[in-house]
C-alpha positions as CSV (number, residue, x, y, z in Angstrom):
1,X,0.0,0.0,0.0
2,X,1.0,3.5,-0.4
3,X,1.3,5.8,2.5
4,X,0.5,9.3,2.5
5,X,1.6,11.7,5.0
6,X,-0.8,14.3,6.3
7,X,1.0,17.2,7.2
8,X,0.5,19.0,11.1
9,X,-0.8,22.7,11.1
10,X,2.3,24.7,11.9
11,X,2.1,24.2,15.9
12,X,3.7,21.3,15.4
13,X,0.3,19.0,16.9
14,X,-3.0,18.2,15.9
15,X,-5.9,20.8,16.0
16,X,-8.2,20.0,18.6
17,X,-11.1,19.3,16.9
18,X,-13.3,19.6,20.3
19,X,-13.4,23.6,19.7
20,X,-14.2,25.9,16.6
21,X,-13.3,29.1,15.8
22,X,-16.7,30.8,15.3
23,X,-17.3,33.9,13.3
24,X,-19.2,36.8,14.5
25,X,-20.5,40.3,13.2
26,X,-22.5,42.8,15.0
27,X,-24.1,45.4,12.9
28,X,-26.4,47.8,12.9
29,X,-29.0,47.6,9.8
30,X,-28.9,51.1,8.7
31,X,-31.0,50.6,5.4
32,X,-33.3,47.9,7.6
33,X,-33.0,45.2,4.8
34,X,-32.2,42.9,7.7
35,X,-29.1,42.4,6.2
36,X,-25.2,43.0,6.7
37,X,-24.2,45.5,4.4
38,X,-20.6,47.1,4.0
39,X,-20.7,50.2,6.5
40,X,-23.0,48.4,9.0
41,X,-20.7,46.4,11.1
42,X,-19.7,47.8,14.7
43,X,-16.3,48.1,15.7
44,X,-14.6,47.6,18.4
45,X,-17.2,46.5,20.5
46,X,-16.6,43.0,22.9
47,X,-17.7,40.5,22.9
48,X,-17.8,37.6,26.1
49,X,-18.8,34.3,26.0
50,X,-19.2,32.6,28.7
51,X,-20.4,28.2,29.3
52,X,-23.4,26.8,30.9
53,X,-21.6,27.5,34.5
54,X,-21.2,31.1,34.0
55,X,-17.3,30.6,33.5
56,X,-15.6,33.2,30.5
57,X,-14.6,30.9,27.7
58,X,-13.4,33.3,25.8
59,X,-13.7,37.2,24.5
60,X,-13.6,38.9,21.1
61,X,-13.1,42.4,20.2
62,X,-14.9,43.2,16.7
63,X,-13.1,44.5,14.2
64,X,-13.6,47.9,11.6
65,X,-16.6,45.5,9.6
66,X,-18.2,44.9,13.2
67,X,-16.1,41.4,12.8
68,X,-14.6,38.9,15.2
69,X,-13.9,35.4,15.7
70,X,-13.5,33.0,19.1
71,X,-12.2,29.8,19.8
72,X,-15.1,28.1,21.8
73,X,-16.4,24.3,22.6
74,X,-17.5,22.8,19.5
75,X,-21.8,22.7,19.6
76,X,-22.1,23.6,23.1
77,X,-24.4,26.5,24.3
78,X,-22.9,29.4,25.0
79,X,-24.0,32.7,26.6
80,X,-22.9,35.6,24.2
81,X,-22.3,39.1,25.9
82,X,-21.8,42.5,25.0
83,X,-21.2,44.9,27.7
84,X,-21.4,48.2,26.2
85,X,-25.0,47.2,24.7
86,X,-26.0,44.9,27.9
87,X,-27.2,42.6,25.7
88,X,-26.8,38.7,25.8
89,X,-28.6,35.7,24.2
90,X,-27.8,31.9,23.8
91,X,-26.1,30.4,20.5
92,X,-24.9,27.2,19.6
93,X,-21.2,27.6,19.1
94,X,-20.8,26.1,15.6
95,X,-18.5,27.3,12.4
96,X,-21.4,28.9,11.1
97,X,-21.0,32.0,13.5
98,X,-22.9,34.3,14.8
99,X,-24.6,37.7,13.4
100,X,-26.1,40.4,15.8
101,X,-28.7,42.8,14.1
102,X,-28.9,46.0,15.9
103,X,-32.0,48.1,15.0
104,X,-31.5,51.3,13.6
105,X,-30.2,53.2,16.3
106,X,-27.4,55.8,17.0
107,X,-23.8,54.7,18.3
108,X,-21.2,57.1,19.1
109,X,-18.2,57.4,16.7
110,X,-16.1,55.8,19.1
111,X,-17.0,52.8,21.4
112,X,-15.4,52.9,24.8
């Protein structure tokens, strides 16, 4: 038989294929088409996510498109948090990710 190698991600090991990294962008629909459009996404808001015990998994800061990723528990339910809008809800962490349609509403130039 012929062997094939499968080569290791840079790190040197295995991913761990127990987490994902899942996407995220929070927006605010300007236009109200219910959809991201370029210009909507929030920056530099973050983001927590935190397990079933209430424990931080991990955080995310979103980027100049309102974007973000975060390495969390591969389809486990996780609380999603954003401080500066005290909101929170309940997703599914998955490689799907996660989109956060704010109405139109508005948000300083600069988020603290």
């Amino acid at each position: 038989p012929t062997e094939v190698p499968i080569p290791l991600p840079q790190t040197g090991h295995a991913p761990d294929v127990a987490m994902v990294a899942m996407p995220l962008q929070v927006y605010v629909d300007g236009n109200g088409n219910s959809r991201f459009d370029k210009g909507e996404g929030v920056h530099g808001l973050q983001v927590i996510f935190r397990g079933a015990n209430g424990s931080q998994l991990n955080s995310a800061t979103t980027g100049t498109q309102g974007a973000g990723s975060a390495l969390l528990p591969r389809n486990n339910r996780v609380t999603v948090y954003i401080p500066y809008l005290r909101w929170s809800g309940t997703v599914t962490a998955t490689a799907n990710g996660l989109l956060v349609r704010l109405p139109r509403v508005a948000l300083p130039a600069r988020i603290p």
